[in-house]
N, CA, C, O and CB atoms as a CASP TS submission, in Angstrom:
PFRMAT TS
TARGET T0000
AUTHOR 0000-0000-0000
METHOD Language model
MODEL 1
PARENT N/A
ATOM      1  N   UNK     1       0.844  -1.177   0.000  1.00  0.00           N
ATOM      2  CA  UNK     1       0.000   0.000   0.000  1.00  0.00           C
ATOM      3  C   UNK     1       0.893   1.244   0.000  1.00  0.00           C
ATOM      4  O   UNK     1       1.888   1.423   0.702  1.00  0.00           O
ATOM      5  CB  UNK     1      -0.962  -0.004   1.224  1.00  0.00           C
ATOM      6  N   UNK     2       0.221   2.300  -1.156  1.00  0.00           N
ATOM      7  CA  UNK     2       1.294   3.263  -0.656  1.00  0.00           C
ATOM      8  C   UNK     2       0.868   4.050   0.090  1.00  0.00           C
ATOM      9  O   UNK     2      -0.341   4.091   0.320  1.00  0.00           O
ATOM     10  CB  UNK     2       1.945   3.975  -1.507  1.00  0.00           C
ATOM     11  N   UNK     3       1.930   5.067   0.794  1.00  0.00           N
ATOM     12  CA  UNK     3       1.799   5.734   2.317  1.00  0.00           C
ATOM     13  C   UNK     3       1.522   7.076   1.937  1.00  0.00           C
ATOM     14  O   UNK     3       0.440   7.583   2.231  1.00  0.00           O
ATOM     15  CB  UNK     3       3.211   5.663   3.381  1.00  0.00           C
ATOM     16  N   UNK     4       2.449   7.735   1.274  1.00  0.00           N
ATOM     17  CA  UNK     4       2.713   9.384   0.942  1.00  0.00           C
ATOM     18  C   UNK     4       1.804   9.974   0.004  1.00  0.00           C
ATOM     19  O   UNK     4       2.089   9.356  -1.022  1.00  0.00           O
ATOM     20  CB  UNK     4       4.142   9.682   0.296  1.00  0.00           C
ATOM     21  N   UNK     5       1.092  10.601  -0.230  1.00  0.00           N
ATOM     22  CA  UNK     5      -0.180  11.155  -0.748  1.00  0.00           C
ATOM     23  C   UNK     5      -0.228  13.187  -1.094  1.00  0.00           C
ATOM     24  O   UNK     5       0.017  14.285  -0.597  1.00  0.00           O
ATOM     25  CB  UNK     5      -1.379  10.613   0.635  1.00  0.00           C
ATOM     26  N   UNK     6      -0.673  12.573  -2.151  1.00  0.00           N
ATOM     27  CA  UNK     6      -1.007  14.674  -2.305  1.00  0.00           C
ATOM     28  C   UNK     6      -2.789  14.785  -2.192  1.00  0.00           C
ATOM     29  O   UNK     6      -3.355  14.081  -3.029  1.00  0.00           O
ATOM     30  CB  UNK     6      -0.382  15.625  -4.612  1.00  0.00           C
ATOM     31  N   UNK     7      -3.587  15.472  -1.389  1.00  0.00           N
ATOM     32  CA  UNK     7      -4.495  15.846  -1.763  1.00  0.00           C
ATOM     33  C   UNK     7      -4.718  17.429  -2.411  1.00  0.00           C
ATOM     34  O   UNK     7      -4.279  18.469  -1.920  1.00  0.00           O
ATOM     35  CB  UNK     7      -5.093  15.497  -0.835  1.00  0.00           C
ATOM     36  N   UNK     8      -5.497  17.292  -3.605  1.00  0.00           N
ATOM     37  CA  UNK     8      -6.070  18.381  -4.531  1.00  0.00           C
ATOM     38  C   UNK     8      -7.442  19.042  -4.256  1.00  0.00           C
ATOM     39  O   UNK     8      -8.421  18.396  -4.630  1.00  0.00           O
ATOM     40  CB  UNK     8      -6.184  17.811  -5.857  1.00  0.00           C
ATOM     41  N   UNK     9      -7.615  20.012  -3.767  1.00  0.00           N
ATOM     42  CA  UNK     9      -8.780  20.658  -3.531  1.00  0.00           C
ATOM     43  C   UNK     9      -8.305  22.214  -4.539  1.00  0.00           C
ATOM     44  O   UNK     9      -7.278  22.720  -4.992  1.00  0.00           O
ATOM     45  CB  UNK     9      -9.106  20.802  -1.617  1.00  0.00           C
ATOM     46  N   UNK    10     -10.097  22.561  -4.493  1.00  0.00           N
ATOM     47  CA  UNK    10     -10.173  23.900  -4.797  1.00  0.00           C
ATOM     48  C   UNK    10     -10.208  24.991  -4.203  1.00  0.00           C
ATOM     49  O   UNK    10     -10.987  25.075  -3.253  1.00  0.00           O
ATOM     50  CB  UNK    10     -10.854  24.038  -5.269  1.00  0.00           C
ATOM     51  N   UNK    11      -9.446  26.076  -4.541  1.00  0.00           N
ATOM     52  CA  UNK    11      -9.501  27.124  -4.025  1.00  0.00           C
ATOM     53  C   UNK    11     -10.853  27.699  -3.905  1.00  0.00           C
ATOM     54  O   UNK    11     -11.625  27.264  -4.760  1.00  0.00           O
ATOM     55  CB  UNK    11      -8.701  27.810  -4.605  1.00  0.00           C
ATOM     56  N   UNK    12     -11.284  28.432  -3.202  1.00  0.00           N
ATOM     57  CA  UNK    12     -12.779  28.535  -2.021  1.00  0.00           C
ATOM     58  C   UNK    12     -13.483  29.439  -3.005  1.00  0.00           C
ATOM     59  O   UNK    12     -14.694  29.559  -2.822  1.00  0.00           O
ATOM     60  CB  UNK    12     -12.567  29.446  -0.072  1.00  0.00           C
ATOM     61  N   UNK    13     -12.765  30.317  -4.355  1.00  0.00           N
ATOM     62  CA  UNK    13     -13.087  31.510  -5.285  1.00  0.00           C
ATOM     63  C   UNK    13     -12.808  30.920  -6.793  1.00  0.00           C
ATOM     64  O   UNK    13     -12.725  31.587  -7.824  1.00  0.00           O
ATOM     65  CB  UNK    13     -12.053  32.942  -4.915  1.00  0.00           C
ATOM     66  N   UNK    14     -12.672  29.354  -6.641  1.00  0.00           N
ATOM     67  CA  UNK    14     -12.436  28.536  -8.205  1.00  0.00           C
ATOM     68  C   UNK    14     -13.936  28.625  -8.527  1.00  0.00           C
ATOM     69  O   UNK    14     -14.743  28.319  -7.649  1.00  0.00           O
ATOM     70  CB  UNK    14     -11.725  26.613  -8.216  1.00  0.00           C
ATOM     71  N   UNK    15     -14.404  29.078  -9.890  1.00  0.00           N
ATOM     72  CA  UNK    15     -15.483  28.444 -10.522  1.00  0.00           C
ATOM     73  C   UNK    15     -15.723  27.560 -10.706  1.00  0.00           C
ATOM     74  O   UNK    15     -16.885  27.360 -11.058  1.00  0.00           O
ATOM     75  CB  UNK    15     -15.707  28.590 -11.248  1.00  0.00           C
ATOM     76  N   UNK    16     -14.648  26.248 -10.579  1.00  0.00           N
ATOM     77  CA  UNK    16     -15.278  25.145 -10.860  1.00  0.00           C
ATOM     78  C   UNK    16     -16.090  24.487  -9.926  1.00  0.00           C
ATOM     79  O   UNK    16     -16.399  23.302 -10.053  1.00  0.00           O
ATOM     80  CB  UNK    16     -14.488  24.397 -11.244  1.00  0.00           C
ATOM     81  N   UNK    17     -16.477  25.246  -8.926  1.00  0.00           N
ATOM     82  CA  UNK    17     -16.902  24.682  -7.450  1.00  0.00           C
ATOM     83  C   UNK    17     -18.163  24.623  -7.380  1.00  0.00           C
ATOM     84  O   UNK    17     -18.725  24.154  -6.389  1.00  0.00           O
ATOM     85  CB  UNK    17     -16.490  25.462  -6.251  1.00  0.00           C
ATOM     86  N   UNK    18     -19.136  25.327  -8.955  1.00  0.00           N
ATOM     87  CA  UNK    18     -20.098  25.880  -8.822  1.00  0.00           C
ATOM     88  C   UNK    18     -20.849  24.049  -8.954  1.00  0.00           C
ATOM     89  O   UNK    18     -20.421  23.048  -9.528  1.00  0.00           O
ATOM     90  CB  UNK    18     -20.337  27.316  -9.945  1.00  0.00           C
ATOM     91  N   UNK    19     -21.595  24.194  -8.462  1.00  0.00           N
ATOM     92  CA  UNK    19     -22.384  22.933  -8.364  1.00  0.00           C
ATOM     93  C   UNK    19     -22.499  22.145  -9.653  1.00  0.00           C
ATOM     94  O   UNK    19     -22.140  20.968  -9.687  1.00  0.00           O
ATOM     95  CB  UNK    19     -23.763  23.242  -7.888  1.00  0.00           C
ATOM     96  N   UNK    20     -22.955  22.720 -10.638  1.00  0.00           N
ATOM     97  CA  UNK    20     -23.015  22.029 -12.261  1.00  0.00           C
ATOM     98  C   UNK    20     -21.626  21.543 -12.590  1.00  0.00           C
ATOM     99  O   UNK    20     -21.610  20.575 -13.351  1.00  0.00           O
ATOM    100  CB  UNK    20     -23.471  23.226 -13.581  1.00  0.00           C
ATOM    101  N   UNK    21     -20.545  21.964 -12.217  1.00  0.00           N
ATOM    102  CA  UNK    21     -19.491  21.551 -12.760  1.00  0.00           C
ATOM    103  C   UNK    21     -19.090  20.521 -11.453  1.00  0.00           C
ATOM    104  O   UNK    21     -19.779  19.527 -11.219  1.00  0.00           O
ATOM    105  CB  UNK    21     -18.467  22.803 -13.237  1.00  0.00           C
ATOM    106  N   UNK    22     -17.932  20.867 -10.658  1.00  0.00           N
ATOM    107  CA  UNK    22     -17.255  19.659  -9.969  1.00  0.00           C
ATOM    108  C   UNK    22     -17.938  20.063  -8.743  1.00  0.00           C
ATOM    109  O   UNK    22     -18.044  18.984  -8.161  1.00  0.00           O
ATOM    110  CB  UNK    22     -15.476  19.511  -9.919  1.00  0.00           C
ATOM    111  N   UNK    23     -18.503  21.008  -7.938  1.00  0.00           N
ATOM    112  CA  UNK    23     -19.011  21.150  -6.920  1.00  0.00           C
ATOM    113  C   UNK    23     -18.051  21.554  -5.518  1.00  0.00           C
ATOM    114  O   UNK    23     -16.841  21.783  -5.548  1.00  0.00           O
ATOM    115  CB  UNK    23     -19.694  20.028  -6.901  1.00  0.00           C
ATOM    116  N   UNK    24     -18.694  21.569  -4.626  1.00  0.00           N
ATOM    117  CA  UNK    24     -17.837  22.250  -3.328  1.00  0.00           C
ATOM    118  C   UNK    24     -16.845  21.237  -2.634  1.00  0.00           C
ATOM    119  O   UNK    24     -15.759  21.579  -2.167  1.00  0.00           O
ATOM    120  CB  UNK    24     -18.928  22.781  -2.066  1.00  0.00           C
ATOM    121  N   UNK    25     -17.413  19.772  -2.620  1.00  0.00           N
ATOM    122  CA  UNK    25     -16.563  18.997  -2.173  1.00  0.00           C
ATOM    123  C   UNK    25     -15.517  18.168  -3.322  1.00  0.00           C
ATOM    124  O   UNK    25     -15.047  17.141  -2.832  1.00  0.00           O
ATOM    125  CB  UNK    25     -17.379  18.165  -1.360  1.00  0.00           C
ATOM    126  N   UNK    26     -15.261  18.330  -4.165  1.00  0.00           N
ATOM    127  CA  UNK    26     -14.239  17.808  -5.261  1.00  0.00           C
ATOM    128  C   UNK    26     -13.076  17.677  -4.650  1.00  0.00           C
ATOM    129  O   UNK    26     -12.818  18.698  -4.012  1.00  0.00           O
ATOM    130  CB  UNK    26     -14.019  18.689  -6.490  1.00  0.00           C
ATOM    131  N   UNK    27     -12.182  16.783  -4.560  1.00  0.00           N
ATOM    132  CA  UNK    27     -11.213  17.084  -4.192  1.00  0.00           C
ATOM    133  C   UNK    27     -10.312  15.173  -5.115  1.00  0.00           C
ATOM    134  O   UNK    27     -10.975  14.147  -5.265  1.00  0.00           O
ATOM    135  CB  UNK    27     -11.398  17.572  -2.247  1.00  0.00           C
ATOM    136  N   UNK    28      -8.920  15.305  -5.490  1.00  0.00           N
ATOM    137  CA  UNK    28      -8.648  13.964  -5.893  1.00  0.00           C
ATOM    138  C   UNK    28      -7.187  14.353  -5.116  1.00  0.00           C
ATOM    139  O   UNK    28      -6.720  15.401  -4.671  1.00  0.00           O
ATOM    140  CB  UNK    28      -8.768  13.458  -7.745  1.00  0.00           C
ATOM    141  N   UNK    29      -6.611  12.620  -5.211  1.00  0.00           N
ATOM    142  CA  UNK    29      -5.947  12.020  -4.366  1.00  0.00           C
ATOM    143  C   UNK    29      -4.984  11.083  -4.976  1.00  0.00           C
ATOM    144  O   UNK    29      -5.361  10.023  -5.476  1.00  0.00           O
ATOM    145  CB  UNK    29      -6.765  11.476  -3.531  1.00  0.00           C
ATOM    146  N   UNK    30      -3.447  11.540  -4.937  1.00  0.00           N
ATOM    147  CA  UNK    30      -2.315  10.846  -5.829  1.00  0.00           C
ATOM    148  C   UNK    30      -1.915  10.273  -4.476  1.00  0.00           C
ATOM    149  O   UNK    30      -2.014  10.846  -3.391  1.00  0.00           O
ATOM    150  CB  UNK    30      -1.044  11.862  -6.850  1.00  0.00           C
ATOM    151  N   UNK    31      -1.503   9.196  -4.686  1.00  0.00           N
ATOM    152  CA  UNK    31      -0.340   8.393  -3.959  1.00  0.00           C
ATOM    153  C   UNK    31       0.846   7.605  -4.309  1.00  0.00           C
ATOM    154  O   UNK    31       1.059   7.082  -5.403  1.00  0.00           O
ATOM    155  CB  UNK    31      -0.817   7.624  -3.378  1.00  0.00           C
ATOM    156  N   UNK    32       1.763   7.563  -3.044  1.00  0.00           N
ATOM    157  CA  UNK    32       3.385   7.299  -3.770  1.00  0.00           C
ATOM    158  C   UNK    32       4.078   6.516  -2.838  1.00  0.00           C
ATOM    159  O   UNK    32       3.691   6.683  -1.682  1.00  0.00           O
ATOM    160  CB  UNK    32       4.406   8.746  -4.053  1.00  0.00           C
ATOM    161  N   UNK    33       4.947   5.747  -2.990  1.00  0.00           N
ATOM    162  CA  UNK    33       5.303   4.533  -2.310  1.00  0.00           C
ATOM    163  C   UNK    33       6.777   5.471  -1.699  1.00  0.00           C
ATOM    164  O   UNK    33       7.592   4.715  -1.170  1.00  0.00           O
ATOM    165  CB  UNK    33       5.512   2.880  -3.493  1.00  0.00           C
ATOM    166  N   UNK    34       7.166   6.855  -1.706  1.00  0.00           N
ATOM    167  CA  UNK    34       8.356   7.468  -0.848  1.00  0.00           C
ATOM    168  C   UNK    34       7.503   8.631  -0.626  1.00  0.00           C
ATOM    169  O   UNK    34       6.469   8.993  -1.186  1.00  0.00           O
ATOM    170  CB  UNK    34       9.996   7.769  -1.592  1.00  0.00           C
ATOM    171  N   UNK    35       8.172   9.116   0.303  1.00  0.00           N
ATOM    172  CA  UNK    35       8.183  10.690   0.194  1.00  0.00           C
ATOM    173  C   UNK    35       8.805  11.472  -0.645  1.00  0.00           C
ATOM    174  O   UNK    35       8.431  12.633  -0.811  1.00  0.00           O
ATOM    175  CB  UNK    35       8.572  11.195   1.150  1.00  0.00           C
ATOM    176  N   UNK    36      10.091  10.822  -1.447  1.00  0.00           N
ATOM    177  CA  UNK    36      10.771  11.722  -2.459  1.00  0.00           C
ATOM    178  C   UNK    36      10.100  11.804  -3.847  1.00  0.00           C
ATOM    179  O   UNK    36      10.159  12.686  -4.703  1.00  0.00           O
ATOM    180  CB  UNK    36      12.200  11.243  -2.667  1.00  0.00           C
ATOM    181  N   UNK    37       9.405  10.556  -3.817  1.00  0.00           N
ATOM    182  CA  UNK    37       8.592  10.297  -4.781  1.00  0.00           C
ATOM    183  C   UNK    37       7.152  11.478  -4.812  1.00  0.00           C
ATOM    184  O   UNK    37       6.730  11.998  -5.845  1.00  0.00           O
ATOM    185  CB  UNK    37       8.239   8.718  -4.534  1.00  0.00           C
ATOM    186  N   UNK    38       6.644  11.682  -3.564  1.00  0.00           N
ATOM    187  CA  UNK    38       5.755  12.521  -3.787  1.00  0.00           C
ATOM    188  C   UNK    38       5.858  14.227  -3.468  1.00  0.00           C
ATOM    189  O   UNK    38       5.070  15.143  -3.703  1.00  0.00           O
ATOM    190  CB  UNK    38       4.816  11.924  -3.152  1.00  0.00           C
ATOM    191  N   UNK    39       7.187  14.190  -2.836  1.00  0.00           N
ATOM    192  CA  UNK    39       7.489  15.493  -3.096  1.00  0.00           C
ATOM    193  C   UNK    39       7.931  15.825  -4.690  1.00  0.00           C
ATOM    194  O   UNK    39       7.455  16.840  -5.197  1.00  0.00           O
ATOM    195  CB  UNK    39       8.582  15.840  -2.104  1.00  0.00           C
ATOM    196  N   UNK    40       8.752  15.058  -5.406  1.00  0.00           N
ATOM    197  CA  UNK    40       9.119  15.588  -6.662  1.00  0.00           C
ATOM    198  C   UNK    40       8.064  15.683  -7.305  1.00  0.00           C
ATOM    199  O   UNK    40       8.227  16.480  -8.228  1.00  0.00           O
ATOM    200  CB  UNK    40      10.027  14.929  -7.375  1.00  0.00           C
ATOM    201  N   UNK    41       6.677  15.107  -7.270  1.00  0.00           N
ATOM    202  CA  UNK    41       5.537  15.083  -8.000  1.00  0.00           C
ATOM    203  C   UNK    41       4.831  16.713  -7.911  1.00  0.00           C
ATOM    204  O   UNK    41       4.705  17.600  -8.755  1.00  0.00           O
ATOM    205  CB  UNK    41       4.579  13.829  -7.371  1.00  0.00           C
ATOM    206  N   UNK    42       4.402  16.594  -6.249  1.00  0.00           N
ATOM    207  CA  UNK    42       4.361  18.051  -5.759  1.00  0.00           C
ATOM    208  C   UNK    42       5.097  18.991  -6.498  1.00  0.00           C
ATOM    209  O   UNK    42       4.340  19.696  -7.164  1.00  0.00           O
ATOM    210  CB  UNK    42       4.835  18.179  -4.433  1.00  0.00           C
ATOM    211  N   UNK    43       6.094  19.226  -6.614  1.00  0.00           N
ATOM    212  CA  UNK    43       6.537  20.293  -7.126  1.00  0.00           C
ATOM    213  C   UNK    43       6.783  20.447  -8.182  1.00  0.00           C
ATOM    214  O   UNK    43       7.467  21.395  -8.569  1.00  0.00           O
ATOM    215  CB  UNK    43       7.266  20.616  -6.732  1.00  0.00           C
ATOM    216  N   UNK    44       6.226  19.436  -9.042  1.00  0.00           N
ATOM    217  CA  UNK    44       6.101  19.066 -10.865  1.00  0.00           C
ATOM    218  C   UNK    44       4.235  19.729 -10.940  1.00  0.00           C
ATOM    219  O   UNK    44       3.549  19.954 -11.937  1.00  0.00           O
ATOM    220  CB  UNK    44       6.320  16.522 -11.409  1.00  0.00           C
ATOM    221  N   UNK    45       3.918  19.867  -9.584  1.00  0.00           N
ATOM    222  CA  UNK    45       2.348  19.829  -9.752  1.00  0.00           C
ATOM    223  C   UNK    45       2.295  21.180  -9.256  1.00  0.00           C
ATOM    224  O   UNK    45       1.071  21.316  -9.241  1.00  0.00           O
ATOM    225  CB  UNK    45       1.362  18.618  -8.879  1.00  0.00           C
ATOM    226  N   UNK    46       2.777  22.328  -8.819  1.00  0.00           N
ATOM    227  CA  UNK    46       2.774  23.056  -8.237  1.00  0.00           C
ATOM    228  C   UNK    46       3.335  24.472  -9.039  1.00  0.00           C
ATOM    229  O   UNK    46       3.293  25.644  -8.664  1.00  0.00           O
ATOM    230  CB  UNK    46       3.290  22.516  -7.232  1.00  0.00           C
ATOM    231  N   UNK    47       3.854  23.891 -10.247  1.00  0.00           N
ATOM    232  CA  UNK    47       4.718  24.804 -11.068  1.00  0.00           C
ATOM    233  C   UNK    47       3.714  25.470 -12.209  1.00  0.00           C
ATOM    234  O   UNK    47       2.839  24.749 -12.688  1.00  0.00           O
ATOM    235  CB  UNK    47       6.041  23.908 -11.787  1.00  0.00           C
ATOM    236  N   UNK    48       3.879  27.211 -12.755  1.00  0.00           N
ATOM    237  CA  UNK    48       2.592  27.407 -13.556  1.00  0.00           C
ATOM    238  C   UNK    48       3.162  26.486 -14.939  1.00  0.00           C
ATOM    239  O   UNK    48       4.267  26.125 -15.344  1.00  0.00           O
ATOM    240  CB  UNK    48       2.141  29.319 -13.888  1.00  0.00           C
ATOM    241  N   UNK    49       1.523  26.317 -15.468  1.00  0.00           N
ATOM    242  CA  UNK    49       1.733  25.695 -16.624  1.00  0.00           C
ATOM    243  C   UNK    49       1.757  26.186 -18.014  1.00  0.00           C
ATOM    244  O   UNK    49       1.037  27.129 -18.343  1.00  0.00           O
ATOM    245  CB  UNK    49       1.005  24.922 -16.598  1.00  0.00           C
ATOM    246  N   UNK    50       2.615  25.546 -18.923  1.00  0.00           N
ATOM    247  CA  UNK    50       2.911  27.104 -19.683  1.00  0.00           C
ATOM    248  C   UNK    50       1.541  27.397 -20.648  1.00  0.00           C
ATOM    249  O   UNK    50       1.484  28.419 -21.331  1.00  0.00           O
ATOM    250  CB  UNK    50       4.566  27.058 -20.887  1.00  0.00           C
ATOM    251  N   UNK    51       0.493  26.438 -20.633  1.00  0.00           N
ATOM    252  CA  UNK    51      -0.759  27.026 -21.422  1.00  0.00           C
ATOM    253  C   UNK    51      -1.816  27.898 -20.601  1.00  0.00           C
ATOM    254  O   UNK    51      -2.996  27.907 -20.954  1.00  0.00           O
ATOM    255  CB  UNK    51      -1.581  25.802 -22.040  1.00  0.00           C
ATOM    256  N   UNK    52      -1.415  28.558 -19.607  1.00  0.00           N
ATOM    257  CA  UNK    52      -2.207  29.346 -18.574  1.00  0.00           C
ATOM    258  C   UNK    52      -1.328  30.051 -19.321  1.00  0.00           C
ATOM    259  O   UNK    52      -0.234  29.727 -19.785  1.00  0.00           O
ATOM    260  CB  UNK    52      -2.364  29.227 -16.856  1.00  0.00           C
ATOM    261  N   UNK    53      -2.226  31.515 -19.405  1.00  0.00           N
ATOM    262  CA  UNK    53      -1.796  33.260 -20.014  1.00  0.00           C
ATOM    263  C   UNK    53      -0.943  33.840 -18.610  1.00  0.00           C
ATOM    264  O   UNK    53      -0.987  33.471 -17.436  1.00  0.00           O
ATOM    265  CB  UNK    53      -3.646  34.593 -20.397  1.00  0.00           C
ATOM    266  N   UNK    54      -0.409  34.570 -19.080  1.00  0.00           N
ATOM    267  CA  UNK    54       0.136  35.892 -17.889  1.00  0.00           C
ATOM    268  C   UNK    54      -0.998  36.619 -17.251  1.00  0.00           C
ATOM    269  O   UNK    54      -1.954  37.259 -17.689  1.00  0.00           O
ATOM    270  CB  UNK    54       1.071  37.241 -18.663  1.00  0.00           C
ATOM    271  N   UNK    55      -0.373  36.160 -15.547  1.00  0.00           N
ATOM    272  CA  UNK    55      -1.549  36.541 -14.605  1.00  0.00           C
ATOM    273  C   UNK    55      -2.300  35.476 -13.966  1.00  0.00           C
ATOM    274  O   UNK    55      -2.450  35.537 -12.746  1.00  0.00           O
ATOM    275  CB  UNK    55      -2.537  37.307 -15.312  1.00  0.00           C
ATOM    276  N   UNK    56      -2.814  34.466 -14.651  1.00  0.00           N
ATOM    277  CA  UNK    56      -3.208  33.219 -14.375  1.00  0.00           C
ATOM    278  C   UNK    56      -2.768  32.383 -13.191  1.00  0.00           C
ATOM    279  O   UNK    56      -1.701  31.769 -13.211  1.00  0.00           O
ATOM    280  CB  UNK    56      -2.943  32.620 -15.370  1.00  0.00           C
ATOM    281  N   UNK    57      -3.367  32.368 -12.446  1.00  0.00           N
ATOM    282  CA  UNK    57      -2.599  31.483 -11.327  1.00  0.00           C
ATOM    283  C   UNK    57      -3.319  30.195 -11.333  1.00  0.00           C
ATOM    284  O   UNK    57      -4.407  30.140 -11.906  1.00  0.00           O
ATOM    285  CB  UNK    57      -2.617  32.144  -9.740  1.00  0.00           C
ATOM    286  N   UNK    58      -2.709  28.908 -10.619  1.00  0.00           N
ATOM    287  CA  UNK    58      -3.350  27.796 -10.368  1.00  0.00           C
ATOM    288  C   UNK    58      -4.223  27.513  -9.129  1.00  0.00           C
ATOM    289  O   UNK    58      -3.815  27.431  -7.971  1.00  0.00           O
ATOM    290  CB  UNK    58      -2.480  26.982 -10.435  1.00  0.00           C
ATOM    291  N   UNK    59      -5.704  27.355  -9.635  1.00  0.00           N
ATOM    292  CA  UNK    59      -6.740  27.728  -8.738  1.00  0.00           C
ATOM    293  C   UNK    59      -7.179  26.366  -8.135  1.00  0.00           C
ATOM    294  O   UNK    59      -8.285  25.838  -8.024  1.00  0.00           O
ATOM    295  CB  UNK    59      -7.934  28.542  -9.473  1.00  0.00           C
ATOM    296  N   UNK    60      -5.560  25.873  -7.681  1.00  0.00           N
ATOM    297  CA  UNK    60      -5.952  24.255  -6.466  1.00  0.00           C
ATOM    298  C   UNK    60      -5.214  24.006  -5.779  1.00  0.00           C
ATOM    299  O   UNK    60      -4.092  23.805  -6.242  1.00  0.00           O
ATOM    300  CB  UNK    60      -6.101  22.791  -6.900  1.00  0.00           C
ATOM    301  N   UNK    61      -5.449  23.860  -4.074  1.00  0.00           N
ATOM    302  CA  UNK    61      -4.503  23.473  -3.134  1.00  0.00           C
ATOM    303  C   UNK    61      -4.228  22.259  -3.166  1.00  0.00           C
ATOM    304  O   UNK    61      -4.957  21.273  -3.271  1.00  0.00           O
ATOM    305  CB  UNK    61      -4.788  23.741  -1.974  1.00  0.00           C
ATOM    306  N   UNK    62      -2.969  22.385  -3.058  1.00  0.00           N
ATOM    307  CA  UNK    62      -2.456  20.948  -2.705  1.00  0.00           C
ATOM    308  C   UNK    62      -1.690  20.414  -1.372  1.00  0.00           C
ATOM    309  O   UNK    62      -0.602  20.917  -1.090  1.00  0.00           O
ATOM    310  CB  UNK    62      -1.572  20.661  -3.707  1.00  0.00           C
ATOM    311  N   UNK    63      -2.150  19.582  -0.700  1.00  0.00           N
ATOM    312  CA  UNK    63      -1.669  19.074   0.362  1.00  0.00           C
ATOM    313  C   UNK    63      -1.184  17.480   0.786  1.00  0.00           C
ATOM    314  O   UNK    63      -1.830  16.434   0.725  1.00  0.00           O
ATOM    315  CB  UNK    63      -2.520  19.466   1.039  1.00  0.00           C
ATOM    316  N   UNK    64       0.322  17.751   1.273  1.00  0.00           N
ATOM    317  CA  UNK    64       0.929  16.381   1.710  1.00  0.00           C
ATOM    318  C   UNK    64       0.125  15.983   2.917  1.00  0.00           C
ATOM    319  O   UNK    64      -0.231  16.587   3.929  1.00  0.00           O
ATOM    320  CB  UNK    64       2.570  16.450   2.087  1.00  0.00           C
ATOM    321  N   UNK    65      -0.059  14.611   2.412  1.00  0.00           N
ATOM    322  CA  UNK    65      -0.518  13.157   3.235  1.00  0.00           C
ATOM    323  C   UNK    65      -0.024  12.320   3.674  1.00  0.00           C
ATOM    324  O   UNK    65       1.062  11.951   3.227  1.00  0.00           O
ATOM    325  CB  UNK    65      -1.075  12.429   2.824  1.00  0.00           C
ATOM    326  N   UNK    66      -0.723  11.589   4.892  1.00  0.00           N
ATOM    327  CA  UNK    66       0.102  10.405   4.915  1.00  0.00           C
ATOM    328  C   UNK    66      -0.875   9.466   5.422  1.00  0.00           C
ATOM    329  O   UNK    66      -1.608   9.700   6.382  1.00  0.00           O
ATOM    330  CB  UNK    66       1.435  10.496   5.778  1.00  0.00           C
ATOM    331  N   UNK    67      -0.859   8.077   4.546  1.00  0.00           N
ATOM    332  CA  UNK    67      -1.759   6.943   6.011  1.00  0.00           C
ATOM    333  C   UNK    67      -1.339   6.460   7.112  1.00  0.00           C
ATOM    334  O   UNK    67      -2.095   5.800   7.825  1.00  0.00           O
ATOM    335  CB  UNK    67      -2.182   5.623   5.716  1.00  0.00           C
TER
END
């Protein structure tokens, strides 16, 4: 089983939260058999992406886990 985990939620002012689309509780869940493993992911996941315009920020928290 793996241990180390990122959870993905939305920021509290994302549109996608609006009920028709993903809603208030959305949230998904990566897991990784190290911690180095899911920190390097984290911060592959955390970086802007280059098809977002200038100004654009990424509108999802992400948080380390563990079971």
């Amino acid at each position: 089983m793996k241990k180390y985990g990122i959870r993905i939620t939305l920021t509290a002012n994302n549109p996608m939260r609006l009920p028709h689309l993903l809603g208030d509780d959305w949230q998904s869940v990566h897991w990784y058999d190290t911690k180095r493993e899911r920190d390097e992911s984290l911060a592959h996941m955390s970086q802007q992406l280059p098809i977002y315009r200038e100004g654009d920020n990424i509108a999802q928290v992400f948080a380390k886990i563990e079971r």
